[in-house]
HTML snippet that shows the backbone in 3Dmol.js (N, CA, C, O; Angstrom):
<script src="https://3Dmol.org/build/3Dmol-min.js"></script>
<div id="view" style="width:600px;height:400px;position:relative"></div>
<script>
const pdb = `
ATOM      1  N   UNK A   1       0.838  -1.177   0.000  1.00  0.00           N
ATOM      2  CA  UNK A   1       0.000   0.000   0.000  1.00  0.00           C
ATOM      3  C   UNK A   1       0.887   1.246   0.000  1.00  0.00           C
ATOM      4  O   UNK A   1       1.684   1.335   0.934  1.00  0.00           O
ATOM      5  N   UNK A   2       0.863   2.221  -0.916  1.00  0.00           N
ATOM      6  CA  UNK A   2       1.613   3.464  -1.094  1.00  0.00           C
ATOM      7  C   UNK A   2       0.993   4.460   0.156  1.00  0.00           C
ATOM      8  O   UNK A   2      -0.175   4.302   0.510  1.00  0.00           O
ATOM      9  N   UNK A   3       1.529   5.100   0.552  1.00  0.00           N
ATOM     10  CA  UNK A   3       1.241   6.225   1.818  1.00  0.00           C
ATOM     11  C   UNK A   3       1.167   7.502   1.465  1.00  0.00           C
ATOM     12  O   UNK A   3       2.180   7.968   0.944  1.00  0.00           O
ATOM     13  N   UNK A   4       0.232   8.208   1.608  1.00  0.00           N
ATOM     14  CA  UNK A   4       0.150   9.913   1.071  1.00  0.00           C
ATOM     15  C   UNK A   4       0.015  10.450   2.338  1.00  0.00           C
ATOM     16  O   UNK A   4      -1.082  10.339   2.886  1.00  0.00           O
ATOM     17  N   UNK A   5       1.450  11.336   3.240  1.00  0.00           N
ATOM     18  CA  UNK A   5       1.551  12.231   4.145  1.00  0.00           C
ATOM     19  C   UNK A   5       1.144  13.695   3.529  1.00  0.00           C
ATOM     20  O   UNK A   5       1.533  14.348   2.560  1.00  0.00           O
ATOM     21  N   UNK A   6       0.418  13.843   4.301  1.00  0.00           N
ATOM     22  CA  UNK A   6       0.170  15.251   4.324  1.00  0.00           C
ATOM     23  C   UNK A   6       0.520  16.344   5.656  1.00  0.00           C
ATOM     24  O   UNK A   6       0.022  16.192   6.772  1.00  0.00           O
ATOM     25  N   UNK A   7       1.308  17.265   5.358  1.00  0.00           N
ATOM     26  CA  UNK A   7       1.603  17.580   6.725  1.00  0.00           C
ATOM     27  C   UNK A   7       0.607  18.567   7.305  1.00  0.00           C
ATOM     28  O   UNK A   7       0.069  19.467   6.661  1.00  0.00           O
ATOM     29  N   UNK A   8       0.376  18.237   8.897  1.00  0.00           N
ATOM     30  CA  UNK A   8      -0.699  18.730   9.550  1.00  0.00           C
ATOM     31  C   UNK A   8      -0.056  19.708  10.524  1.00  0.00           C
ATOM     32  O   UNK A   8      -0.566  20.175  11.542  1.00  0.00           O
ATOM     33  N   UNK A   9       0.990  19.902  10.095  1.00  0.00           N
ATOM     34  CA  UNK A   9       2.153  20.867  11.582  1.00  0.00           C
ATOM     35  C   UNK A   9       1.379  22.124  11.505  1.00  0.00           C
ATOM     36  O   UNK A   9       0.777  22.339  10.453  1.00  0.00           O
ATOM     37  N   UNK A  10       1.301  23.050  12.536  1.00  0.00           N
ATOM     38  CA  UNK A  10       1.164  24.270  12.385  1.00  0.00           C
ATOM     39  C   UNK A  10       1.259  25.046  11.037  1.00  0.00           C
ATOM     40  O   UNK A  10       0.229  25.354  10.438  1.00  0.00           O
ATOM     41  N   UNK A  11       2.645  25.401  10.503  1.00  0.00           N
ATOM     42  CA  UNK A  11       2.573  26.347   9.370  1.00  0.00           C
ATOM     43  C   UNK A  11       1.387  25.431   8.520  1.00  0.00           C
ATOM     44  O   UNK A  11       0.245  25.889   8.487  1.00  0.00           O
ATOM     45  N   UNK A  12       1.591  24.544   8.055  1.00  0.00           N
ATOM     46  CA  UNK A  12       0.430  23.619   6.884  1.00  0.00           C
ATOM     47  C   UNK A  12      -0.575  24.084   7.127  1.00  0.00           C
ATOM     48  O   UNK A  12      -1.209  24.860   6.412  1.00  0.00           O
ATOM     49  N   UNK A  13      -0.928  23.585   8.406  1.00  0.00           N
ATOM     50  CA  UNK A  13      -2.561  23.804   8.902  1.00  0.00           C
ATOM     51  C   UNK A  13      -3.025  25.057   8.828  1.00  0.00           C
ATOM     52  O   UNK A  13      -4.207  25.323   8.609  1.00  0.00           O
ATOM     53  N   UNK A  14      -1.896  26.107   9.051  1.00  0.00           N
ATOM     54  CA  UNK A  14      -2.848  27.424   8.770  1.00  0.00           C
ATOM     55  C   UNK A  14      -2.336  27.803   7.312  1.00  0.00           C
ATOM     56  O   UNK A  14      -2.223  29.022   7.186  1.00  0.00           O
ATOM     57  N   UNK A  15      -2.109  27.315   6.555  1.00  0.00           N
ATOM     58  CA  UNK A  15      -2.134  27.227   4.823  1.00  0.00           C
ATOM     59  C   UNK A  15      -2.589  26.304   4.492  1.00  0.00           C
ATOM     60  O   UNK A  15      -2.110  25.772   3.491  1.00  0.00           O
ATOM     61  N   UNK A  16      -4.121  25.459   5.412  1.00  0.00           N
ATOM     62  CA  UNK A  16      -4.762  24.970   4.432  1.00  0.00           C
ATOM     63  C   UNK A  16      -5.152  23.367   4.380  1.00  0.00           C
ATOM     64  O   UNK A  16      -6.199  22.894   3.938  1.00  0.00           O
ATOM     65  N   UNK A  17      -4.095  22.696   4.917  1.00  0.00           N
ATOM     66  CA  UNK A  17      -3.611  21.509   5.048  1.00  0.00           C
ATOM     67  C   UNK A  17      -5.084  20.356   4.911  1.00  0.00           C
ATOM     68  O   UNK A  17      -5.195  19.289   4.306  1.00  0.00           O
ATOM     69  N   UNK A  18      -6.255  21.283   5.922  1.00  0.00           N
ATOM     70  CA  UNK A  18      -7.258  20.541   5.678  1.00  0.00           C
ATOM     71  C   UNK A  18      -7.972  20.268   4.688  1.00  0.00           C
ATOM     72  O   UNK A  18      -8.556  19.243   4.339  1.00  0.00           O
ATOM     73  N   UNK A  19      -7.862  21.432   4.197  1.00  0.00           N
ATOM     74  CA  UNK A  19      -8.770  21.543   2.181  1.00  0.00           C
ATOM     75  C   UNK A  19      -7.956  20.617   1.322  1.00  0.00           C
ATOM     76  O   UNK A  19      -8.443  20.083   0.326  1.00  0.00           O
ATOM     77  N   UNK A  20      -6.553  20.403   1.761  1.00  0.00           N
ATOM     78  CA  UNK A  20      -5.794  19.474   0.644  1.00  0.00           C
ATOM     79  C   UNK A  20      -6.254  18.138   0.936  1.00  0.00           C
ATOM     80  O   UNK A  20      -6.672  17.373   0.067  1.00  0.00           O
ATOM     81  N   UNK A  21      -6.187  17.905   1.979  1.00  0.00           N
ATOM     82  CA  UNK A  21      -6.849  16.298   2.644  1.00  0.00           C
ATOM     83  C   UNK A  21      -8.230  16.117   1.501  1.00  0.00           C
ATOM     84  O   UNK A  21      -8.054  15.485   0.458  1.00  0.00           O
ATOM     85  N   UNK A  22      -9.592  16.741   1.831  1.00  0.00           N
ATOM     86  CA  UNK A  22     -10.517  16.771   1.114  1.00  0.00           C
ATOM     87  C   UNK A  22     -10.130  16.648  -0.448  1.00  0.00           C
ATOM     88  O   UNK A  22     -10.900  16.019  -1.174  1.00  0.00           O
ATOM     89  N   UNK A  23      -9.278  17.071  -0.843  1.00  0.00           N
ATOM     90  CA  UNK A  23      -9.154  17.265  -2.277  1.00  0.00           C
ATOM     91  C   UNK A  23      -8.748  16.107  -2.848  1.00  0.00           C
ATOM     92  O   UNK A  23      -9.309  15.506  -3.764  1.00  0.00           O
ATOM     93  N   UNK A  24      -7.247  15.665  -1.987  1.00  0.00           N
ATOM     94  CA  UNK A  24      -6.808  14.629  -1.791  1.00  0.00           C
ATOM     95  C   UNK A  24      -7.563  12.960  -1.889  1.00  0.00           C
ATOM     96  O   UNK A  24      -7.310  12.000  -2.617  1.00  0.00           O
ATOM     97  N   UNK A  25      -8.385  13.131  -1.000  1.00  0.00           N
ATOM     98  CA  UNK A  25      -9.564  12.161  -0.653  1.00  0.00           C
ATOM     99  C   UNK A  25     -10.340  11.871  -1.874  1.00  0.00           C
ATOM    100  O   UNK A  25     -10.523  10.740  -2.324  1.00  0.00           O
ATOM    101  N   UNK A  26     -10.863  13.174  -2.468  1.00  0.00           N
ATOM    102  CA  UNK A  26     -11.461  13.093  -3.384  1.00  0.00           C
ATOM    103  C   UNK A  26     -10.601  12.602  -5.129  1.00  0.00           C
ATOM    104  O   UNK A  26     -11.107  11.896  -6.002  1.00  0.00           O
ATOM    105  N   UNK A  27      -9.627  13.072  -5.145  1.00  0.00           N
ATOM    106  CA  UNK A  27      -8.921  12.791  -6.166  1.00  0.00           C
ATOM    107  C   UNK A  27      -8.733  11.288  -5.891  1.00  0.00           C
ATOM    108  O   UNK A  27      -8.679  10.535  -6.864  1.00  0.00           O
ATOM    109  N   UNK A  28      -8.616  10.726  -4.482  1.00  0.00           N
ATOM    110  CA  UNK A  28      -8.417   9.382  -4.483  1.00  0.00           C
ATOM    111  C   UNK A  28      -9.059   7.891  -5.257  1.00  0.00           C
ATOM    112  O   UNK A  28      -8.636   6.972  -5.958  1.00  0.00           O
ATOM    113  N   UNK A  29     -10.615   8.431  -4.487  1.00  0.00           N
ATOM    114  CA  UNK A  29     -11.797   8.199  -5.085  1.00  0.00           C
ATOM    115  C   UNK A  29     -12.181   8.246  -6.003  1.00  0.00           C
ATOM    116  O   UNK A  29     -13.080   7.476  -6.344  1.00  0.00           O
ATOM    117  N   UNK A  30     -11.635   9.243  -6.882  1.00  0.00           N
ATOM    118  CA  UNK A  30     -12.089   9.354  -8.453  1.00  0.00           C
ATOM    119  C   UNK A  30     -11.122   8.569  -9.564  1.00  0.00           C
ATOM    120  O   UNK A  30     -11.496   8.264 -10.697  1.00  0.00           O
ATOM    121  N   UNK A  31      -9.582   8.261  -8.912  1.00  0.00           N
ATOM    122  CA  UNK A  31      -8.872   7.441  -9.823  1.00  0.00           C
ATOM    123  C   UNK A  31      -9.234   5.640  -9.183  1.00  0.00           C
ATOM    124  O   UNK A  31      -8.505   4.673  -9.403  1.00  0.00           O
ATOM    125  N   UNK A  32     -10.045   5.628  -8.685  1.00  0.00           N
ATOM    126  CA  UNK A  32      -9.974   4.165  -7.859  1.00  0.00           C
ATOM    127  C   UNK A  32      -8.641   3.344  -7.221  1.00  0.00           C
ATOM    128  O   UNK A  32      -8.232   2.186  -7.307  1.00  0.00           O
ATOM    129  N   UNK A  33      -8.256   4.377  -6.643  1.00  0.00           N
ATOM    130  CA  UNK A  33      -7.192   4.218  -5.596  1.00  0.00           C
ATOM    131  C   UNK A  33      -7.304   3.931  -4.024  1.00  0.00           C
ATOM    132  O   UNK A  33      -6.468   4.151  -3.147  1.00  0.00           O
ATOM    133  N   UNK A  34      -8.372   3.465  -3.945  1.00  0.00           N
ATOM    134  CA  UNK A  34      -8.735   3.313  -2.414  1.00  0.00           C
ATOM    135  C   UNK A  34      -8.247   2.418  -1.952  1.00  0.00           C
ATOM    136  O   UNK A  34      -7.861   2.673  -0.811  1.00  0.00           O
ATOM    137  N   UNK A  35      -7.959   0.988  -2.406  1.00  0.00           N
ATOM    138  CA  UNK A  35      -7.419  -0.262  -1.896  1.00  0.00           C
ATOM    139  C   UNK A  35      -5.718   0.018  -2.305  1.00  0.00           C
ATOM    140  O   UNK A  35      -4.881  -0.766  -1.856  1.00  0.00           O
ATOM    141  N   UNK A  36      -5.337   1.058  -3.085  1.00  0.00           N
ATOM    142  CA  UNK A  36      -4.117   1.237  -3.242  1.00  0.00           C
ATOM    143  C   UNK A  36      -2.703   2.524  -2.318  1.00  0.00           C
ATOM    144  O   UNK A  36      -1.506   2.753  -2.146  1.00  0.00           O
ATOM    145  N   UNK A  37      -3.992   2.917  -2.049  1.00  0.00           N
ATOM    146  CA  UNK A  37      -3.272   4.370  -1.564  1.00  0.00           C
ATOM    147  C   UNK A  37      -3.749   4.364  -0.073  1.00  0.00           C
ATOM    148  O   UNK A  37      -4.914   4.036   0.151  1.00  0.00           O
ATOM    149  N   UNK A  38      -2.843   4.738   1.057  1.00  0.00           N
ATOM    150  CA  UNK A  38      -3.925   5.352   2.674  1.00  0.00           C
ATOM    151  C   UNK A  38      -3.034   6.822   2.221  1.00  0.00           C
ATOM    152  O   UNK A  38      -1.931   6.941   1.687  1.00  0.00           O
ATOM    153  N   UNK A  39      -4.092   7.911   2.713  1.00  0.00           N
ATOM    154  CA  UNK A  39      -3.950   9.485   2.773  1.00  0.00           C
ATOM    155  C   UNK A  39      -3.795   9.149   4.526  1.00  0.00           C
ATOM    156  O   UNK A  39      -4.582   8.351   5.035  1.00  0.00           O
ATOM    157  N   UNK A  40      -2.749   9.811   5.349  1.00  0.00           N
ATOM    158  CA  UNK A  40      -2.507  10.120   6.416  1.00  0.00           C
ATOM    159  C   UNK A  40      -1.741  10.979   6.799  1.00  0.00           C
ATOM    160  O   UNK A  40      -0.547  11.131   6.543  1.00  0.00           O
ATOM    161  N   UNK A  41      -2.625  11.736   7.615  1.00  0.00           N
ATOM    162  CA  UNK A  41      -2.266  13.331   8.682  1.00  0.00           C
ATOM    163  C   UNK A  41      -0.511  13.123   9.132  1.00  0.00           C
ATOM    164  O   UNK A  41      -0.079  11.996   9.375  1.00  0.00           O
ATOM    165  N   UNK A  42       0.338  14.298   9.193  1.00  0.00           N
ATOM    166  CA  UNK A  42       1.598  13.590   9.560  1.00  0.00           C
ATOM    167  C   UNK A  42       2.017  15.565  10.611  1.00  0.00           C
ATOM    168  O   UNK A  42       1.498  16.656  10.376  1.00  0.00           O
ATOM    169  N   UNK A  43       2.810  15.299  11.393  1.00  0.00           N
ATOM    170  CA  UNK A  43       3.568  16.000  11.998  1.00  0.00           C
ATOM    171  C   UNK A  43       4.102  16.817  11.095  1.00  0.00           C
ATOM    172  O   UNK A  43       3.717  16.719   9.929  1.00  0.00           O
ATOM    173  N   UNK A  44       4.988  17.682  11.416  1.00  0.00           N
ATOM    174  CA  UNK A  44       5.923  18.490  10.363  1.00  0.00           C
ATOM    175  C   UNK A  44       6.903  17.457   9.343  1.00  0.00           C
ATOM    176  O   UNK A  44       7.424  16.395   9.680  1.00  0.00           O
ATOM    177  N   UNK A  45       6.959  18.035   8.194  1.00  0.00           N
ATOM    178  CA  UNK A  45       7.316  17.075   7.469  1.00  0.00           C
ATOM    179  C   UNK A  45       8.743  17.625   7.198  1.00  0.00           C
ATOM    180  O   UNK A  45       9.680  16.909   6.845  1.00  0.00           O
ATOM    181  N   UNK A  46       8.847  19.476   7.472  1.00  0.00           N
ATOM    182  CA  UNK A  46      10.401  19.621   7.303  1.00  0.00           C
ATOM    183  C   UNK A  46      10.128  20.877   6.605  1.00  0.00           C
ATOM    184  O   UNK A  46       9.843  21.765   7.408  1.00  0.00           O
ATOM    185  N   UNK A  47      10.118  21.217   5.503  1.00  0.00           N
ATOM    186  CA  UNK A  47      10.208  22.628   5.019  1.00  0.00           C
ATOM    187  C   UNK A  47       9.089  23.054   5.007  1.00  0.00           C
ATOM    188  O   UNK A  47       8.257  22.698   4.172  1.00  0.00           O
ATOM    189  N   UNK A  48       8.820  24.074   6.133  1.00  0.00           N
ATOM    190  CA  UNK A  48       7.804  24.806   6.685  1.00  0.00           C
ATOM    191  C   UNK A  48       7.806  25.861   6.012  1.00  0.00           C
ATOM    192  O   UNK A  48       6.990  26.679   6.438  1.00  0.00           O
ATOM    193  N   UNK A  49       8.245  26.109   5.347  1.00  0.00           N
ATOM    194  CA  UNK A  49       8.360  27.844   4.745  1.00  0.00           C
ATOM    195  C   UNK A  49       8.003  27.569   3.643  1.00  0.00           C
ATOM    196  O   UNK A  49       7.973  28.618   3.000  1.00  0.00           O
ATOM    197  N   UNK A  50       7.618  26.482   2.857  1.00  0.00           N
ATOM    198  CA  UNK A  50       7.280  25.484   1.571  1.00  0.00           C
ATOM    199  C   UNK A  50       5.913  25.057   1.751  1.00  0.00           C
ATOM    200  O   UNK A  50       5.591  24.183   0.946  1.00  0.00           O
ATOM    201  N   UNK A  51       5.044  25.393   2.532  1.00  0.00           N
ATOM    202  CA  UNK A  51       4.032  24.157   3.018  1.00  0.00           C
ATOM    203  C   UNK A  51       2.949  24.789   2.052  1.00  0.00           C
ATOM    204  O   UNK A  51       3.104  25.952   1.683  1.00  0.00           O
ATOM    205  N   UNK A  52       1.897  24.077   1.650  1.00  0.00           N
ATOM    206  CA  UNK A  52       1.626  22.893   2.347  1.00  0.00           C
ATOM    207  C   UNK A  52       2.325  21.741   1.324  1.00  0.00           C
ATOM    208  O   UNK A  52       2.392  21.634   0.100  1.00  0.00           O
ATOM    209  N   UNK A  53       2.927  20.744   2.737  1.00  0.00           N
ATOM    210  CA  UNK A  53       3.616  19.741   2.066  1.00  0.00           C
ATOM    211  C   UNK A  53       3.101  18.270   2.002  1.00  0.00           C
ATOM    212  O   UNK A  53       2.353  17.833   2.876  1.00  0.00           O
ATOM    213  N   UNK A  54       3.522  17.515   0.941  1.00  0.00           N
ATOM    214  CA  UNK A  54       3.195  16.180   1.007  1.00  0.00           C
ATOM    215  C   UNK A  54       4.065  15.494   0.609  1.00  0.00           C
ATOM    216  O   UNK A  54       4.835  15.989  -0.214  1.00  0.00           O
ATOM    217  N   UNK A  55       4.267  14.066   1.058  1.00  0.00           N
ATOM    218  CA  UNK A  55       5.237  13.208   0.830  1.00  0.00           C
ATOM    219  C   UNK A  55       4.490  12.016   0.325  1.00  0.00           C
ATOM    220  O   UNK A  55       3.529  11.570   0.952  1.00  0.00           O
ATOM    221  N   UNK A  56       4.793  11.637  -0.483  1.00  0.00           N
ATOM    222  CA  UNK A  56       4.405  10.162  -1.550  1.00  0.00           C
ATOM    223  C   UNK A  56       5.609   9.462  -1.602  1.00  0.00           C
ATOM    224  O   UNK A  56       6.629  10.037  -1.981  1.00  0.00           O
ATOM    225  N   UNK A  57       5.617   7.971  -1.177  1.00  0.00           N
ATOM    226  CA  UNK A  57       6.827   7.390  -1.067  1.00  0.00           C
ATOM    227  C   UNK A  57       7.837   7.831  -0.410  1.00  0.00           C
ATOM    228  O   UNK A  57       7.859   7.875   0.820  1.00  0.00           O
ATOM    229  N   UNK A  58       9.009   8.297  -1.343  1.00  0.00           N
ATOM    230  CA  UNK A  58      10.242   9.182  -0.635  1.00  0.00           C
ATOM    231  C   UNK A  58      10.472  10.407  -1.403  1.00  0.00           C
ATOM    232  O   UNK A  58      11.636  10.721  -1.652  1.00  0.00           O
ATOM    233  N   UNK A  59       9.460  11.168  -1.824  1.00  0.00           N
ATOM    234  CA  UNK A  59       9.088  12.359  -3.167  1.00  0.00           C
ATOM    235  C   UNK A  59       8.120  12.936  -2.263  1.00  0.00           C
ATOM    236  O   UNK A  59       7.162  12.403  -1.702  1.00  0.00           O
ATOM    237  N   UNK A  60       8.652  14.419  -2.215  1.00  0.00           N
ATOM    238  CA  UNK A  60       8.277  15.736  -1.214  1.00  0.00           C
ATOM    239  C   UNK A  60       7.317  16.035  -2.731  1.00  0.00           C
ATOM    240  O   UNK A  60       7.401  15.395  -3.779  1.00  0.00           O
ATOM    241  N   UNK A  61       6.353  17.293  -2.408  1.00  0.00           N
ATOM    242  CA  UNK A  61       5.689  17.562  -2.822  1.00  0.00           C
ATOM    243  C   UNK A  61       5.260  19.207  -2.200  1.00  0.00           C
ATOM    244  O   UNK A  61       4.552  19.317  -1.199  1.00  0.00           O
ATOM    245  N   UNK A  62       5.736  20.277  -2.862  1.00  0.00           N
ATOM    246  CA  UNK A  62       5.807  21.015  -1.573  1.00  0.00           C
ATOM    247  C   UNK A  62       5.129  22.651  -2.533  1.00  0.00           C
ATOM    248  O   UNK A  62       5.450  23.116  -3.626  1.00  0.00           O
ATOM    249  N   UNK A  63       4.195  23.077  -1.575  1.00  0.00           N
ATOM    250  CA  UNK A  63       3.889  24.583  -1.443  1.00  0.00           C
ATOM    251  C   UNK A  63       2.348  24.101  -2.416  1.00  0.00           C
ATOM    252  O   UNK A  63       1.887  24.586  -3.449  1.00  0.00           O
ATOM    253  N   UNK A  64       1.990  23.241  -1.761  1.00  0.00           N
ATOM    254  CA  UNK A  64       0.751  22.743  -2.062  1.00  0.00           C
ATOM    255  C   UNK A  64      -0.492  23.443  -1.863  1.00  0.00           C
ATOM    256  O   UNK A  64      -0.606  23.588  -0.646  1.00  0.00           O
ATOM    257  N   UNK A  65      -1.554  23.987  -2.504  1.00  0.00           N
ATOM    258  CA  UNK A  65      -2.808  24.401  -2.305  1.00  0.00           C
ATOM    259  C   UNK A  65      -4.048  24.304  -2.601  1.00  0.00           C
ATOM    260  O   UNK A  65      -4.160  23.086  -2.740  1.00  0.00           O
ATOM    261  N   UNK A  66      -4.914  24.682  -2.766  1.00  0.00           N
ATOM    262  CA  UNK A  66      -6.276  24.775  -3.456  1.00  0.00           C
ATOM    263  C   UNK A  66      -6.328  24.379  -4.647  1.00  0.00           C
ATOM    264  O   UNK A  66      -6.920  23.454  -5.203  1.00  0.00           O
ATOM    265  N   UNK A  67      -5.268  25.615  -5.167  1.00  0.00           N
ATOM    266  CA  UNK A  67      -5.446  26.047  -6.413  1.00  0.00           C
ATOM    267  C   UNK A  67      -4.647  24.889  -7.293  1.00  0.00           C
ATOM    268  O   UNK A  67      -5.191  24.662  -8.374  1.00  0.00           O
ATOM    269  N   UNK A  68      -3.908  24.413  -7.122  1.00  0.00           N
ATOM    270  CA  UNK A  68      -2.973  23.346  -7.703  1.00  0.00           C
ATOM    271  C   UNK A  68      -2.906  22.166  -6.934  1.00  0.00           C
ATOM    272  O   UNK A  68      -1.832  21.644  -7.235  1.00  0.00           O
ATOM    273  N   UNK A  69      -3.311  21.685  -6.355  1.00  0.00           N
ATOM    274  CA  UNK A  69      -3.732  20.230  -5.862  1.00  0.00           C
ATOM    275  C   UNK A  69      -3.999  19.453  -6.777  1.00  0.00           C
ATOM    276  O   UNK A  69      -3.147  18.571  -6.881  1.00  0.00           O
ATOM    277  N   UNK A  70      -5.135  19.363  -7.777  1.00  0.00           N
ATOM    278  CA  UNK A  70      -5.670  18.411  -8.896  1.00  0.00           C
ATOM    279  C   UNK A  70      -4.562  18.530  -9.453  1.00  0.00           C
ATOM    280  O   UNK A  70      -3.743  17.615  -9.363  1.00  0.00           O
ATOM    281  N   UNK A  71      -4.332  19.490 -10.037  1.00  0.00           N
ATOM    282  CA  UNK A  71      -3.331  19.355 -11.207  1.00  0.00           C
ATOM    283  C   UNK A  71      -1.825  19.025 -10.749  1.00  0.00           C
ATOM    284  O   UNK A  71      -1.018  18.642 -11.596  1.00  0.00           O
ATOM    285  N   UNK A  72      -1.493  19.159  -9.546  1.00  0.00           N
ATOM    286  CA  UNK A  72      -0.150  18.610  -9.537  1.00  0.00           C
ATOM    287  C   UNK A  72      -0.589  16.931  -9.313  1.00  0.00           C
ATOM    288  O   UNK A  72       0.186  16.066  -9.721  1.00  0.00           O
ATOM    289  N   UNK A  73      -1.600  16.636  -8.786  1.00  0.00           N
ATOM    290  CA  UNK A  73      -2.275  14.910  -8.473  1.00  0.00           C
ATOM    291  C   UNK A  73      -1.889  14.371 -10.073  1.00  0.00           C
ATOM    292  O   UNK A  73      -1.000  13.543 -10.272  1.00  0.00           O
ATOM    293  N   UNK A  74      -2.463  14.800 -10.837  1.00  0.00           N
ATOM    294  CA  UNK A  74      -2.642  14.112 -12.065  1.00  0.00           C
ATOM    295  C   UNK A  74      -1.353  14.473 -12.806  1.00  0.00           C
ATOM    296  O   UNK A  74      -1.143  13.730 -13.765  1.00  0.00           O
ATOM    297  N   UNK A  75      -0.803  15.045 -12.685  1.00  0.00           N
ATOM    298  CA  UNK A  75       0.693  15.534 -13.307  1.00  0.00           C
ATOM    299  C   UNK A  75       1.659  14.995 -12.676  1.00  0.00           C
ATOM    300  O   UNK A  75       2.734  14.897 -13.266  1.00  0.00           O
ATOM    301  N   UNK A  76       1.530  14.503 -11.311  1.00  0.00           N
ATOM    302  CA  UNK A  76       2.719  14.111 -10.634  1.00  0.00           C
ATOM    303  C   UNK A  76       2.498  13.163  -9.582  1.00  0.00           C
ATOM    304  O   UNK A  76       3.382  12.505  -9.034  1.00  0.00           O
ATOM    305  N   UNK A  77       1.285  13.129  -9.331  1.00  0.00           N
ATOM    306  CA  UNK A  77       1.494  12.103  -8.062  1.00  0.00           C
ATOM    307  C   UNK A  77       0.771  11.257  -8.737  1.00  0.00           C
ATOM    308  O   UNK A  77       1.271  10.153  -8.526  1.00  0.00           O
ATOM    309  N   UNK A  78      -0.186  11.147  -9.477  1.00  0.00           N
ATOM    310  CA  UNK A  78      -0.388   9.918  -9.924  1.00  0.00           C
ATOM    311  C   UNK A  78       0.614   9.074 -10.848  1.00  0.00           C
ATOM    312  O   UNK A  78       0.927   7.923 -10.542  1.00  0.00           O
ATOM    313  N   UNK A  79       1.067   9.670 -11.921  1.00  0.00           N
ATOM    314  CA  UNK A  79       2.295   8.926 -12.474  1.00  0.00           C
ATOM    315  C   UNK A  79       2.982   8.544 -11.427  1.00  0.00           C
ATOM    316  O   UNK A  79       2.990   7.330 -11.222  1.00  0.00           O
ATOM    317  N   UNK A  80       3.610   9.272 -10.643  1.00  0.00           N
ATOM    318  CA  UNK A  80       4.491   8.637  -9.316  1.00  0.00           C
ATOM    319  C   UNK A  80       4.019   7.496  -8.584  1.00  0.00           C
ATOM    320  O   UNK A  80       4.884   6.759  -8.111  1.00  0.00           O
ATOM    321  N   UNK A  81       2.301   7.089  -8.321  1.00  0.00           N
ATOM    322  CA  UNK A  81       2.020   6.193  -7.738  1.00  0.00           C
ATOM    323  C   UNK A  81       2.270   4.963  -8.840  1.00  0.00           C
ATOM    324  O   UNK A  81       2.934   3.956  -8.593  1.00  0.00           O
ATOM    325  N   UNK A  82       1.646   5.234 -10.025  1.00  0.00           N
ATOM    326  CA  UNK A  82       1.719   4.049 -10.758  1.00  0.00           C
ATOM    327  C   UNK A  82       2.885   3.686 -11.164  1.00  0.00           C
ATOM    328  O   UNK A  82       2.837   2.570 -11.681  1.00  0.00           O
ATOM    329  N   UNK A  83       4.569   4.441 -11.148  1.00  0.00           N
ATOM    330  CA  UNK A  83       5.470   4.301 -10.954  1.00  0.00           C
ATOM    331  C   UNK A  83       5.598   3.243  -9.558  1.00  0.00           C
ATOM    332  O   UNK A  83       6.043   2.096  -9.540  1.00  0.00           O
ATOM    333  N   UNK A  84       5.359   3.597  -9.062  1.00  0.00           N
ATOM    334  CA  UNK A  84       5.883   2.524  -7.609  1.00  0.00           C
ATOM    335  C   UNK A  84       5.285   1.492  -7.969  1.00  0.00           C
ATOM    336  O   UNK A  84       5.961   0.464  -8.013  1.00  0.00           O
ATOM    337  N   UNK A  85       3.925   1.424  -8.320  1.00  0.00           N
ATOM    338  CA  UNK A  85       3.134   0.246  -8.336  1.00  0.00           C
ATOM    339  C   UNK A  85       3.724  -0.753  -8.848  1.00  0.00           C
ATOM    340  O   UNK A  85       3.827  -1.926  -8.490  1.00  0.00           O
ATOM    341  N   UNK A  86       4.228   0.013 -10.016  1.00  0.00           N
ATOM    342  CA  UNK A  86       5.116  -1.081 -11.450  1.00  0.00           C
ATOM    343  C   UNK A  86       6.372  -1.487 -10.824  1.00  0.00           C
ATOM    344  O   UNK A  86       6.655  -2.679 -10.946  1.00  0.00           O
ATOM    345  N   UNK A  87       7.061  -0.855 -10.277  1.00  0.00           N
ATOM    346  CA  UNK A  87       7.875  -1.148  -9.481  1.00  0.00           C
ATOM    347  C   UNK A  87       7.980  -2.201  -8.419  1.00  0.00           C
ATOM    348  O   UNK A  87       8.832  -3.083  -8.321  1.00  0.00           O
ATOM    349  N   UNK A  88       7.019  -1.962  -7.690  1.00  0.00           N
ATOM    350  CA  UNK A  88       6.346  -3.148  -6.898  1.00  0.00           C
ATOM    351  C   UNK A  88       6.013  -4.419  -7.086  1.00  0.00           C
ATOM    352  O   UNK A  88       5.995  -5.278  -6.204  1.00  0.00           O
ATOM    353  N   UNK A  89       5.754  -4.565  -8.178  1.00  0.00           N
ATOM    354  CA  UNK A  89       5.101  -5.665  -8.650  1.00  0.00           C
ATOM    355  C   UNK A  89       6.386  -6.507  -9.462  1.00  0.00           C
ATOM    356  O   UNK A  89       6.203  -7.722  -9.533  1.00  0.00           O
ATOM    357  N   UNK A  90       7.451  -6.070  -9.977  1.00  0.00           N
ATOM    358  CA  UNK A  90       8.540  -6.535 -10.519  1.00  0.00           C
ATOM    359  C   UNK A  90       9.969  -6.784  -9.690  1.00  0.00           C
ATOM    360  O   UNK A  90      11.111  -7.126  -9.995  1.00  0.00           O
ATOM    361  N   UNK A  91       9.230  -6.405  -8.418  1.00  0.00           N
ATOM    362  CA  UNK A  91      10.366  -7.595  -7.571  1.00  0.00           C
ATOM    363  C   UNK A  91       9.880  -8.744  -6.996  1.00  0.00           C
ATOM    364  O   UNK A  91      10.647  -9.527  -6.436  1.00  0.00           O
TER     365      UNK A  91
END
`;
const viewer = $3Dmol.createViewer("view");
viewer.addModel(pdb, "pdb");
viewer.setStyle({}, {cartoon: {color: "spectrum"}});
viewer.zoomTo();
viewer.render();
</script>
């Protein structure tokens, strides 16, 4: 199962952190990634001055918002998941 951190630290949370979860959630749901992916709340993830941040695998994801959430999902984190997947499956 691939892991989507989202960071919930202070700076995140007051840039938002919760609307990305929702978005998140929802983008999940719409590629049928539910048995593939868990979305989970995380502590500071590290570059706070970058936030809002997310980590997929070992790939930061950073200065995340509203406005670019979908489109970095489908531009980058989904190729990245189905990257691992393929990956996964060939060892």
């Amino acid at each position: 199962m691939i892991e989507i951190y989202v960071c919930m630290g202070s700076a995140c949370y007051l840039k938002g952190s919760s609307d990305i979860v929702e978005i998140l959630n929802h983008m999940i749901k719409k590629y049928e990634l539910k048995a593939k992916v868990k979305l989970k709340g995380s502590f500071c993830l590290g570059p706070c001055n970058q936030g809002v941040v997310i980590k997929v695998g070992d790939k930061f994801f950073k200065k995340m918002n509203t406005e670019n959430t979908i489109k970095i999902f489908k531009e980058e984190i989904y190729p990245y998941i189905v990257e691992i997947e393929e990956s996964d499956e060939n060892e």
